[in-house]
MILO-951144 format. One record per residue: residue in three letters; x negated, y negated, z of N, C-alpha, C, CB in turn. Coordinates in Angstrom, 1 decimal. Glycine has a CB too. Example, Ala and Ser with C-alpha at 12.3 -4.5 7.8 and 13.67 -1.06 7.14 Angstrom:
<recs>
{"ALA",{-13.2,5.7,7.8},{-12.3,4.5,7.8},{-13.2,3.3,7.8},{-11.3,4.5,9.0}};
{"SER",{-12.8,2.2,7.1},{-13.7,1.1,7.1},{-12.9,0.0,7.9},{-14.1,0.6,5.7}};
</recs>
This chain:
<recs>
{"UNK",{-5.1,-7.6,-5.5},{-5.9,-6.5,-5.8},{-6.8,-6.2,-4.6},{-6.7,-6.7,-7.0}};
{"UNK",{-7.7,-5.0,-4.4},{-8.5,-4.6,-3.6},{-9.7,-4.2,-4.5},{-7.8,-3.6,-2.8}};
{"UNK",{-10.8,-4.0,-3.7},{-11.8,-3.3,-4.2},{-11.7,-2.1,-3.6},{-13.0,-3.9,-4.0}};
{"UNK",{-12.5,-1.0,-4.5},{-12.6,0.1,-4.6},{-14.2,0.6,-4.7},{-11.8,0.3,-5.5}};
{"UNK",{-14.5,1.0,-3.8},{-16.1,2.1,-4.6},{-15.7,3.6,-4.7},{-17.7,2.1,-3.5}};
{"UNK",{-16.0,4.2,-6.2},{-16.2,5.2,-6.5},{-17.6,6.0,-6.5},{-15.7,5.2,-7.4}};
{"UNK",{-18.0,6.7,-6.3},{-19.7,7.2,-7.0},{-20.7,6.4,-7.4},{-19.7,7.9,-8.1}};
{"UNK",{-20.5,5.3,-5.8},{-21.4,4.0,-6.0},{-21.0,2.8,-7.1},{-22.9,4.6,-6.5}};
{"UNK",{-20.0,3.1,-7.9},{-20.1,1.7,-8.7},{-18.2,0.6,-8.1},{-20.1,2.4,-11.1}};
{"UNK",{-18.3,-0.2,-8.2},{-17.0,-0.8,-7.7},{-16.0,-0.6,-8.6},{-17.0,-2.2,-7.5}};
{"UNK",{-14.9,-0.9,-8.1},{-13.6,-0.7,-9.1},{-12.9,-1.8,-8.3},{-12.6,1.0,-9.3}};
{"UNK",{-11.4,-2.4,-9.5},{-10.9,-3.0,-8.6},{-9.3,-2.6,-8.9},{-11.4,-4.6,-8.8}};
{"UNK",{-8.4,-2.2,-8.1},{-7.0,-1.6,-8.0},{-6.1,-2.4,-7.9},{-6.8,-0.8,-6.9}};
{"UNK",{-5.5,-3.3,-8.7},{-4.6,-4.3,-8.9},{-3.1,-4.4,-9.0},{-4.9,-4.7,-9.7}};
{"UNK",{-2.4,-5.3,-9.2},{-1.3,-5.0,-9.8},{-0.9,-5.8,-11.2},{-0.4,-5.2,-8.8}};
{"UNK",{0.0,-5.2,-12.2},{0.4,-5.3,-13.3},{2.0,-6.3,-12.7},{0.5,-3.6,-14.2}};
{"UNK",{2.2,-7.6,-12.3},{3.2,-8.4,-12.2},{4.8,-7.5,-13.1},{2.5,-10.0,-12.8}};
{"UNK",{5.3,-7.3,-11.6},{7.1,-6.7,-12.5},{7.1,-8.0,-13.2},{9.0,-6.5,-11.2}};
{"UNK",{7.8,-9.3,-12.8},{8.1,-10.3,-13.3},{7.7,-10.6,-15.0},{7.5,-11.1,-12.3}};
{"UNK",{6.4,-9.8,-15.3},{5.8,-10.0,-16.6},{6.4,-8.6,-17.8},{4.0,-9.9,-16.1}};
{"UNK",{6.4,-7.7,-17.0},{6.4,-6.0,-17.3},{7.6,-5.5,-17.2},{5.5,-5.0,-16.3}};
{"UNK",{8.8,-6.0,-16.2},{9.8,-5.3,-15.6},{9.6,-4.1,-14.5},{10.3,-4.8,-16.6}};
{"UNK",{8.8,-3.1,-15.3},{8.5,-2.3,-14.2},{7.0,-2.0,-13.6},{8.9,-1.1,-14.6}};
{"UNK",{6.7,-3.1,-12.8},{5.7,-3.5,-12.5},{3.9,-1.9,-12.6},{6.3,-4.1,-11.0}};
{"UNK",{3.2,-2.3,-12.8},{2.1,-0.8,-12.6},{1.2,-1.3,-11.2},{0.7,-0.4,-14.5}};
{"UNK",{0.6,-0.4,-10.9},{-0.5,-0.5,-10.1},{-1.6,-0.1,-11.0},{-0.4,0.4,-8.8}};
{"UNK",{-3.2,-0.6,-11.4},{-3.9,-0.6,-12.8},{-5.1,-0.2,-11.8},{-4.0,-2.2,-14.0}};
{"UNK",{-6.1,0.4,-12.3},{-7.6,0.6,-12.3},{-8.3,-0.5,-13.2},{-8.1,2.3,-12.9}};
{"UNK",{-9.2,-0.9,-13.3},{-10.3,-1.8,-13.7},{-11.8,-1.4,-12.8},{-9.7,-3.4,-13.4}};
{"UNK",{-12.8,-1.2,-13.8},{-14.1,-1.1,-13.8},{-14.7,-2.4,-13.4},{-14.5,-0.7,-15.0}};
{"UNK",{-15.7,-2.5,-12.8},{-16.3,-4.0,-12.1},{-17.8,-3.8,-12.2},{-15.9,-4.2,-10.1}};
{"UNK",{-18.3,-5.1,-12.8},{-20.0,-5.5,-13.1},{-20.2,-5.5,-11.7},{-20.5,-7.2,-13.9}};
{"UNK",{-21.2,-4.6,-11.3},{-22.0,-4.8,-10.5},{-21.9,-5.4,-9.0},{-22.5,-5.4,-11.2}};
{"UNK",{-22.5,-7.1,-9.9},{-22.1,-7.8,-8.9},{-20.7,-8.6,-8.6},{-23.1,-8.5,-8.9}};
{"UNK",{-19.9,-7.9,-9.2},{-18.4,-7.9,-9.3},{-17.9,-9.5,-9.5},{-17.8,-7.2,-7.8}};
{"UNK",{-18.5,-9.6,-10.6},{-18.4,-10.8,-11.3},{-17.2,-10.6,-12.4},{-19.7,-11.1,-11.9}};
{"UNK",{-16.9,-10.2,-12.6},{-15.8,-10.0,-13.6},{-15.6,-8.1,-14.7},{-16.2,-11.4,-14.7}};
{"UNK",{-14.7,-8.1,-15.1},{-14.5,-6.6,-15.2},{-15.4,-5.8,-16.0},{-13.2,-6.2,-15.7}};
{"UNK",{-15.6,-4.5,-15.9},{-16.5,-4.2,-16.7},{-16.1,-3.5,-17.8},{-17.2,-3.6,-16.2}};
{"UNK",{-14.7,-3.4,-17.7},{-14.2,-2.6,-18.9},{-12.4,-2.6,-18.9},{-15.0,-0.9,-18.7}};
{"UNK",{-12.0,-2.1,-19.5},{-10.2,-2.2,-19.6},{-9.4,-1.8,-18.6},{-9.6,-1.3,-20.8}};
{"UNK",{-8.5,-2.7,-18.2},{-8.2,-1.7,-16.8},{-7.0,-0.5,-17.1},{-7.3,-2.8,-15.4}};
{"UNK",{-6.7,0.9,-16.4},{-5.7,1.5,-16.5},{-4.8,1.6,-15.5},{-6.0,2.4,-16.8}};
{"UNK",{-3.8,2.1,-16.6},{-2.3,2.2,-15.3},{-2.3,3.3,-14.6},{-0.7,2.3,-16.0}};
{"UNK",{-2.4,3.3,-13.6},{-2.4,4.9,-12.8},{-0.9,5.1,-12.1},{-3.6,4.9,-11.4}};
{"UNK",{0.1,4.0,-12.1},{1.7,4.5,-11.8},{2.6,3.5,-12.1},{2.1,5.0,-10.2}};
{"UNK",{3.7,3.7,-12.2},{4.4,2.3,-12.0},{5.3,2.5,-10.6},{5.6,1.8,-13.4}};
{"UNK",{5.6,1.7,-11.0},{7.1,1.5,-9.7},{8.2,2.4,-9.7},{8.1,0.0,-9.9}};
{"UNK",{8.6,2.6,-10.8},{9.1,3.3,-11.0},{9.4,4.8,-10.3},{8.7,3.1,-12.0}};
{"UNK",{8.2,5.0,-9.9},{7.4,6.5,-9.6},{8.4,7.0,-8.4},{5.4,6.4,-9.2}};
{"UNK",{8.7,5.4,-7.8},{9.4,5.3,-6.2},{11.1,5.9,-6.3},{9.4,3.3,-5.6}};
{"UNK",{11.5,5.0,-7.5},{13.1,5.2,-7.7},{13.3,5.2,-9.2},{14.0,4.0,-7.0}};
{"UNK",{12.9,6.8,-9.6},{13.5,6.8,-11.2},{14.6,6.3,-11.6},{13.7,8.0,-11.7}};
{"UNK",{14.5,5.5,-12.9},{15.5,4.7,-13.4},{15.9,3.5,-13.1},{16.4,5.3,-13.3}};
{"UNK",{15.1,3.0,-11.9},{15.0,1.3,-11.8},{14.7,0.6,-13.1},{13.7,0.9,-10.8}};
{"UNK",{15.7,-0.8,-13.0},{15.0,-1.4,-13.8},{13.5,-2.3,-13.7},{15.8,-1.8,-14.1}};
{"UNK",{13.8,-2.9,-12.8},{12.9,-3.9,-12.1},{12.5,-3.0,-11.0},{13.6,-5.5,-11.7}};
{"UNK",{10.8,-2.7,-11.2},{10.3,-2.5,-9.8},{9.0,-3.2,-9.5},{10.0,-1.1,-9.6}};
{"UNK",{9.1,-3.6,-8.6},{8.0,-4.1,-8.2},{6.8,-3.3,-7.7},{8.3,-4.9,-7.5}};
{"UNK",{5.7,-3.9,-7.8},{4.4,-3.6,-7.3},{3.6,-4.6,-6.9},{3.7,-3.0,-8.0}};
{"UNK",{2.9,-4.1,-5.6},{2.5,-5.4,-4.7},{1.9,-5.1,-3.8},{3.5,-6.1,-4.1}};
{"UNK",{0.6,-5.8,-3.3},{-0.4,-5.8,-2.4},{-1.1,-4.2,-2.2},{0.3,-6.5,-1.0}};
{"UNK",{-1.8,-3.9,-3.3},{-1.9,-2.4,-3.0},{-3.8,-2.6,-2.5},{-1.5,-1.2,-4.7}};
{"UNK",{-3.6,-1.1,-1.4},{-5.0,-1.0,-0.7},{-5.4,0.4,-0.8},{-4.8,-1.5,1.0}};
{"UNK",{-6.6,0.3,-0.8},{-7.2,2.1,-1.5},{-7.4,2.2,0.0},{-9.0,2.5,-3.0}};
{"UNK",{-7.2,3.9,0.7},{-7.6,4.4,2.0},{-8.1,5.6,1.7},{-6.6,4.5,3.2}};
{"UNK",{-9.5,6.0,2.3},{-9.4,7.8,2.2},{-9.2,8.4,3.8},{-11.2,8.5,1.6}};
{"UNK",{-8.8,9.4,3.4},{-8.4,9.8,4.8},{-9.8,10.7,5.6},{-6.8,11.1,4.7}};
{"UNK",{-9.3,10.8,6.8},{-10.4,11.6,7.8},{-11.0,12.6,7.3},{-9.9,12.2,9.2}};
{"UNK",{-10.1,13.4,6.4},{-10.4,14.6,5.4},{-10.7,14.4,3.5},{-9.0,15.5,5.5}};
{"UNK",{-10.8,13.1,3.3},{-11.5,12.7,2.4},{-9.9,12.9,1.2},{-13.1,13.7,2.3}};
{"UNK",{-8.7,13.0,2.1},{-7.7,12.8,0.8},{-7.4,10.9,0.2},{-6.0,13.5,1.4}};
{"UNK",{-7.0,10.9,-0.8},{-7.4,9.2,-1.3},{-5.3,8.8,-1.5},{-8.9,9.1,-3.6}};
{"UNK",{-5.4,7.8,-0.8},{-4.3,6.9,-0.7},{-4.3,5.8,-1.4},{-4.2,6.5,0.5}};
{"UNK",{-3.3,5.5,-1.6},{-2.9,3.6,-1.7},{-1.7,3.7,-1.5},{-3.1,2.6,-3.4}};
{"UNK",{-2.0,2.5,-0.7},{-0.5,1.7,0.1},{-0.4,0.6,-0.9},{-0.7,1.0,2.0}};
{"UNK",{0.7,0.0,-0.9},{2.0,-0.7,-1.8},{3.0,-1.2,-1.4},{2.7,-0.2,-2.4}};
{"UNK",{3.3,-2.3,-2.0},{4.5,-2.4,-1.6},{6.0,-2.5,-2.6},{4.4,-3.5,-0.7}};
{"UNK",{7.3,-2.5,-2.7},{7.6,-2.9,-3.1},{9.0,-2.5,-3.1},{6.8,-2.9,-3.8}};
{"UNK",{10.4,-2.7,-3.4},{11.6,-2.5,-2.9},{12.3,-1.5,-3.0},{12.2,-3.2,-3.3}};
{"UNK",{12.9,-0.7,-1.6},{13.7,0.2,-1.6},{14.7,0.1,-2.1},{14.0,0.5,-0.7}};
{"UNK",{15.0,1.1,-3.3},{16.5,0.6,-4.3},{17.7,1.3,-3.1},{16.7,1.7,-6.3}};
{"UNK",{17.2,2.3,-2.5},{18.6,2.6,-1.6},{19.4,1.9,-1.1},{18.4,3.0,-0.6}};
{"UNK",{18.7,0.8,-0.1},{18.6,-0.5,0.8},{19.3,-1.6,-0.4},{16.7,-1.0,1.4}};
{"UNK",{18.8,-1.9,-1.3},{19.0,-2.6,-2.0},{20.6,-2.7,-2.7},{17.9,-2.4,-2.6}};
{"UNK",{21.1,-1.8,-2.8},{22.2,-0.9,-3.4},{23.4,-1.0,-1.8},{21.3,1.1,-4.1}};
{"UNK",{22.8,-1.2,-0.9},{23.6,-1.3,0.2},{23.8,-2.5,0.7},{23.2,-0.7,1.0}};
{"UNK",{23.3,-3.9,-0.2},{22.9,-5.6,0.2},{22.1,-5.6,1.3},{24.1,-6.6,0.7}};
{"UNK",{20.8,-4.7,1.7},{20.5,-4.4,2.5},{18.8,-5.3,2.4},{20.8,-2.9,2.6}};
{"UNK",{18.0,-5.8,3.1},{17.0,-6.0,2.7},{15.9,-5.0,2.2},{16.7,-6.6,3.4}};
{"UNK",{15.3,-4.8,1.5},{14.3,-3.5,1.2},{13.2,-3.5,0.7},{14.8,-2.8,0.5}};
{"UNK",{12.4,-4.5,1.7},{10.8,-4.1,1.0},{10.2,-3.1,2.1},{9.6,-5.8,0.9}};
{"UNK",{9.2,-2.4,1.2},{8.6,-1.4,1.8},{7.3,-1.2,1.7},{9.0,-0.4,1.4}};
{"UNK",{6.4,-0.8,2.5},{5.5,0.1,2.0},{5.2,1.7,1.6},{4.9,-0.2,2.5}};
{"UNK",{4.9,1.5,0.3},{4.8,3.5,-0.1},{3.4,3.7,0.0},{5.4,4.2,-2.1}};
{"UNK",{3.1,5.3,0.3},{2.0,5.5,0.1},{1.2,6.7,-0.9},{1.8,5.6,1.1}};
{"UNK",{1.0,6.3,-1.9},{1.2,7.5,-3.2},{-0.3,8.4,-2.9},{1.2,6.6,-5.1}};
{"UNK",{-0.7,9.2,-3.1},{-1.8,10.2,-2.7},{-2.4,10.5,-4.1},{-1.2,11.7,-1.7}};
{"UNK",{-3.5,10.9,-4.4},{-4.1,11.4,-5.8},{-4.5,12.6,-5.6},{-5.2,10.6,-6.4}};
{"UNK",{-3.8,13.3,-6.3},{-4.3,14.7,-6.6},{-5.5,15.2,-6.7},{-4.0,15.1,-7.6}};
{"UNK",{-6.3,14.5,-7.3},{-7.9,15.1,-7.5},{-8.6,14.4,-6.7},{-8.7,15.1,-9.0}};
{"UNK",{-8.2,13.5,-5.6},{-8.9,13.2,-4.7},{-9.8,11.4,-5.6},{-9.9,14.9,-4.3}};
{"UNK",{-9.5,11.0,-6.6},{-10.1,9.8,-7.2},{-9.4,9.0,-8.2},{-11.3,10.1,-7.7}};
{"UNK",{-10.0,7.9,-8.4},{-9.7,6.8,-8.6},{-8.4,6.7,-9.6},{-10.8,6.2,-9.0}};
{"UNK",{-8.8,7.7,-10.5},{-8.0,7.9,-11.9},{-7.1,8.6,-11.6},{-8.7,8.6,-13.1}};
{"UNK",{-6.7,9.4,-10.0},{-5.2,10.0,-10.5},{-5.3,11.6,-11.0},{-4.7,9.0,-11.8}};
{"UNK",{-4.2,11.9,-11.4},{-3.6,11.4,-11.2},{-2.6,11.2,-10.1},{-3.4,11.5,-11.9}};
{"UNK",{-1.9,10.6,-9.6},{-1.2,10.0,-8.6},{0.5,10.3,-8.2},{-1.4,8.6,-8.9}};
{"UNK",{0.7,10.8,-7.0},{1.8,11.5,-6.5},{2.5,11.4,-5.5},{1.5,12.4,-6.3}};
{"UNK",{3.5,12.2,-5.1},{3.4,12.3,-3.4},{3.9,11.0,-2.7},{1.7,12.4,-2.9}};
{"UNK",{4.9,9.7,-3.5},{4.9,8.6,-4.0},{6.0,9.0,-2.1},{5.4,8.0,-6.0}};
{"UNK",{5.4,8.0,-1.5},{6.8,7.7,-0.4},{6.4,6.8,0.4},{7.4,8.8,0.7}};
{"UNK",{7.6,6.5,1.0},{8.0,5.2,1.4},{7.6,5.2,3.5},{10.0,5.0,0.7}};
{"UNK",{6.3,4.7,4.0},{5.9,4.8,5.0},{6.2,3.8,6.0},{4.8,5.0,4.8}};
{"UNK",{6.8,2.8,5.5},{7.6,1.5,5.9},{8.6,1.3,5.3},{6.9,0.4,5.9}};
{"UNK",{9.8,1.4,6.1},{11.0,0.7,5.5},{12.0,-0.5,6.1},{11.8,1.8,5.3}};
{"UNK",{11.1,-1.1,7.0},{11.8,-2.7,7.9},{11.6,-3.9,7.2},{10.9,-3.2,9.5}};
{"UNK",{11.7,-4.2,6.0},{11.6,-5.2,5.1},{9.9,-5.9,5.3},{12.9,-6.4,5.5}};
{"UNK",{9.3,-5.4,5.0},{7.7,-6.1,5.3},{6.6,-5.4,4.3},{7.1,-5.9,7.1}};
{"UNK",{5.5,-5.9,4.1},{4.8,-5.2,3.1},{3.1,-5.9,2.8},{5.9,-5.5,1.6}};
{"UNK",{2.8,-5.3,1.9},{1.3,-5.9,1.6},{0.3,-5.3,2.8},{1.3,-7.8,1.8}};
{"UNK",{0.3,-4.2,3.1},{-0.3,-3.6,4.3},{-1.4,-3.2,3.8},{0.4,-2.5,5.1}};
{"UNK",{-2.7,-3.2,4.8},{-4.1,-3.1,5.3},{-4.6,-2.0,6.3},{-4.3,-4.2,5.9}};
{"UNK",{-5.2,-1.1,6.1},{-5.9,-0.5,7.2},{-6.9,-1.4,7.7},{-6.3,0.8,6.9}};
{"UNK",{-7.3,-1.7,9.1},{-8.4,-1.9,9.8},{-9.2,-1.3,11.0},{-8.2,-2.8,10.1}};
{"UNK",{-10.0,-1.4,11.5},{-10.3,-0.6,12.7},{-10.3,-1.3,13.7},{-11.3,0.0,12.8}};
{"UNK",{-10.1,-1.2,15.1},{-10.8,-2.6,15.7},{-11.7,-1.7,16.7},{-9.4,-4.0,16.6}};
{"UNK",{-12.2,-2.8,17.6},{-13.7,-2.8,18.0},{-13.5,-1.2,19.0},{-14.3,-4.5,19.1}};
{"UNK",{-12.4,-0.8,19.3},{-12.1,0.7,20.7},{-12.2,1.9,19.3},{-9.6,0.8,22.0}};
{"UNK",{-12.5,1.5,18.2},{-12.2,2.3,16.9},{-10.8,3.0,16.9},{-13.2,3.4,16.6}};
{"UNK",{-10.2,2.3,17.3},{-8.6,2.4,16.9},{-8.4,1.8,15.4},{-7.6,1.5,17.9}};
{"UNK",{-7.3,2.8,14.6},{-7.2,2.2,13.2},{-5.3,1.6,13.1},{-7.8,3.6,11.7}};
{"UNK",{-5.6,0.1,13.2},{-3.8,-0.3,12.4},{-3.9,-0.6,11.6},{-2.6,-1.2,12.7}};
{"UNK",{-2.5,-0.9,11.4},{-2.1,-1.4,9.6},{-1.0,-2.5,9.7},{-1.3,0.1,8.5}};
{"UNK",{-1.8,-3.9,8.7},{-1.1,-4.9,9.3},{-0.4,-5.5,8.0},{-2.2,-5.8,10.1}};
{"UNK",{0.9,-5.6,8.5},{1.2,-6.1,7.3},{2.2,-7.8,7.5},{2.0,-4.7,6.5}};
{"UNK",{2.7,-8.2,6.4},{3.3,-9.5,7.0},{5.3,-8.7,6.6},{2.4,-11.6,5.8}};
{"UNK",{5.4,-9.8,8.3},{7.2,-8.8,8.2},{7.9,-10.2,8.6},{7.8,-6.9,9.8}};
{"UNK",{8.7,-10.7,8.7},{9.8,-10.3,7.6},{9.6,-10.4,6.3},{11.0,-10.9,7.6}};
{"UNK",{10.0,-10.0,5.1},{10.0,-10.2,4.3},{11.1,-11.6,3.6},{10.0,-9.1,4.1}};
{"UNK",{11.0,-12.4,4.1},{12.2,-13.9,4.5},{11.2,-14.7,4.1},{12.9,-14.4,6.4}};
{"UNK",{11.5,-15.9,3.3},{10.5,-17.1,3.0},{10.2,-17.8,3.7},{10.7,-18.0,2.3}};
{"UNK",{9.1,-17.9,4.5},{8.9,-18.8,5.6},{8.6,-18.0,6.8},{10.0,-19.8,5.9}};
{"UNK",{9.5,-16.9,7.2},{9.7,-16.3,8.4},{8.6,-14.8,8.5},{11.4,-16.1,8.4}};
{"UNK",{7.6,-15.3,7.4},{6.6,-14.1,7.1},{5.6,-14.1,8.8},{5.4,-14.7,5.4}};
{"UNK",{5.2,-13.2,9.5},{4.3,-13.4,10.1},{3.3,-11.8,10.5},{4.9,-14.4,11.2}};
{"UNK",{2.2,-12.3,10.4},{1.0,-10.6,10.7},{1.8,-10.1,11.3},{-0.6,-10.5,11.6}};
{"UNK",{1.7,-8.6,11.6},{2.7,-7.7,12.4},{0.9,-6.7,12.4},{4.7,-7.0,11.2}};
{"UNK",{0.9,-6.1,13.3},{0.0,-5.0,13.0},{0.6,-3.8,14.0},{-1.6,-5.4,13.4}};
{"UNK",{0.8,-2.5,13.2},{1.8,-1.5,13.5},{0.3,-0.5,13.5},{3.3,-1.2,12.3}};
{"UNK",{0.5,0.8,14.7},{-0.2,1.9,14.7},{-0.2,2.2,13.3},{0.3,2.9,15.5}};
{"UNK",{-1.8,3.1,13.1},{-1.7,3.8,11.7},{-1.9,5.4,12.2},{-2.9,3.1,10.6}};
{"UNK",{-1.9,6.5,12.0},{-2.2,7.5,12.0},{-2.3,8.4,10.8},{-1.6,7.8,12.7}};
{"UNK",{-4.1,8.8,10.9},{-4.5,9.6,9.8},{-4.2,11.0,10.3},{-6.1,9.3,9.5}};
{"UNK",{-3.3,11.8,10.0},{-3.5,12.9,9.8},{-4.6,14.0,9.2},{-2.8,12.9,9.4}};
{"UNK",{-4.8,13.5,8.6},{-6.1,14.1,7.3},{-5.5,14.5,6.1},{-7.0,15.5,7.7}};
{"UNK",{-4.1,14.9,6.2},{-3.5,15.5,4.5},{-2.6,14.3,4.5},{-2.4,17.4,4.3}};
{"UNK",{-2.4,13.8,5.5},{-1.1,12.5,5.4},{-1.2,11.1,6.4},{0.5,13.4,5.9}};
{"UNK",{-0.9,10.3,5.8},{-1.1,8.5,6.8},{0.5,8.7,7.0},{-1.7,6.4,5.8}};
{"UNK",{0.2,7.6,8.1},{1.5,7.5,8.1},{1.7,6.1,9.2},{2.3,9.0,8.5}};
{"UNK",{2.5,5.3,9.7},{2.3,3.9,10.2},{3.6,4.0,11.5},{2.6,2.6,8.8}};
{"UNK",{3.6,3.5,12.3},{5.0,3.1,13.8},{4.9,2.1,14.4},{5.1,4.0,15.3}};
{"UNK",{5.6,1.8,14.5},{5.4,0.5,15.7},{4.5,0.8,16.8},{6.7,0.2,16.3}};
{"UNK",{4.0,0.2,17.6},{3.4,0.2,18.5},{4.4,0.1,19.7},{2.5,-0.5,18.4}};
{"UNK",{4.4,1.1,20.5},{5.2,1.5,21.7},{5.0,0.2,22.8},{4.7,3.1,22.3}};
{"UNK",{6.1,-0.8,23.2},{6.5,-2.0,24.0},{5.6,-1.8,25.0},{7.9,-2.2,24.6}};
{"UNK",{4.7,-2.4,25.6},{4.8,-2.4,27.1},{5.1,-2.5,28.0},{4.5,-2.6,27.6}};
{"UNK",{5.4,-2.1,28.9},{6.7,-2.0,29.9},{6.0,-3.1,31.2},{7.3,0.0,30.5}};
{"UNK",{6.7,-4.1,31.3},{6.4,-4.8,32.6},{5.2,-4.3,34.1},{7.9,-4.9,33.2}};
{"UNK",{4.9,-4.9,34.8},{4.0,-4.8,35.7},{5.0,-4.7,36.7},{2.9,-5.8,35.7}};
{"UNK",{6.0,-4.4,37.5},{7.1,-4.3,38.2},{6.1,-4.6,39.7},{8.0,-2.7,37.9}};
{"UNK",{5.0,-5.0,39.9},{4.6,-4.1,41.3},{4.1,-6.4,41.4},{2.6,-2.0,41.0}};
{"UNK",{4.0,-6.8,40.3},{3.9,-8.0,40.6},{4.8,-9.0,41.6},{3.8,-8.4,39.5}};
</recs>
């Protein structure tokens, strides 16, 4: 899960385990304060589903709330491309679903898939030049997990994530 502040009070944006559910949710939950434990019932604001109607099993995973430059509200996710999957292909992803009214409650849209190289659980950060990436752990392979941090770019109506362009040798050395 992540934390969330709405209109000064915390929230926390979790996930509802596929494994438990089948079709895994991404949930809202209210938070005491001093974010000691919940303050009230959490809700489902999407499932997995949302990604590839008619899945059975979808997962949901590592989700992060972002507002954009223009104050539109994101969460990134992760969780498996049935395309890929349907082709023995590997397919974890990250989607990035957008909320209509701009908050916490949704409701929630716009459901796509911003990473598709098997990797997932992604983060916006800034670093110190205020450049913003997004880091997530790739491969998606047991063991063979490691940080990756890929350009992020806020549009303002839309994020979106690339690799970071190679650097090309010092040839003059």
């Amino acid at each position: 899960g992540t934390l969330a502040i709405q209109d000064g009070k915390p929230y926390l944006v979790f996930t509802h385990d596929w494994a438990q559910i089948a079709d895994g949710t991404i949930e809202l939950a209210p938070l005491k304060e001093d974010l000691s434990a919940l303050a009230g019932s959490p809700k489902t604001l999407f499932r997995a589903s949302c990604v590839a109607p008619g899945t059975v099993r979808g997962v949901t995973d590592g989700p992060f709330v972002y507002r954009s430059r223009t104050g539109k509200l994101f969460i990134t996710w992760s969780t498996h491309n049935p395309e890929k999957l349907r082709k023995g292909e590997r397919g974890y992803c990250v989607v990035a679903s957008e909320s209509a009214s701009g908050r916490l409650e949704g409701p929630w849209g716009s459901h796509r898939i911003i990473f598709d190289e098997n990797g997932g659980h992604g983060m916006v950060f800034e670093m110190t030049s205020g450049e913003k990436k997004f880091t997530i752990h790739h491969p998606e392979i047991g063991g063979q997990e490691r940080t990756t941090f890929l350009d992020f770019i806020d549009n303002g109506d839309t994020i979106s994530i690339r690799r970071p362009k190679a650097k090309s040798p010092d040839s003059s050395l």
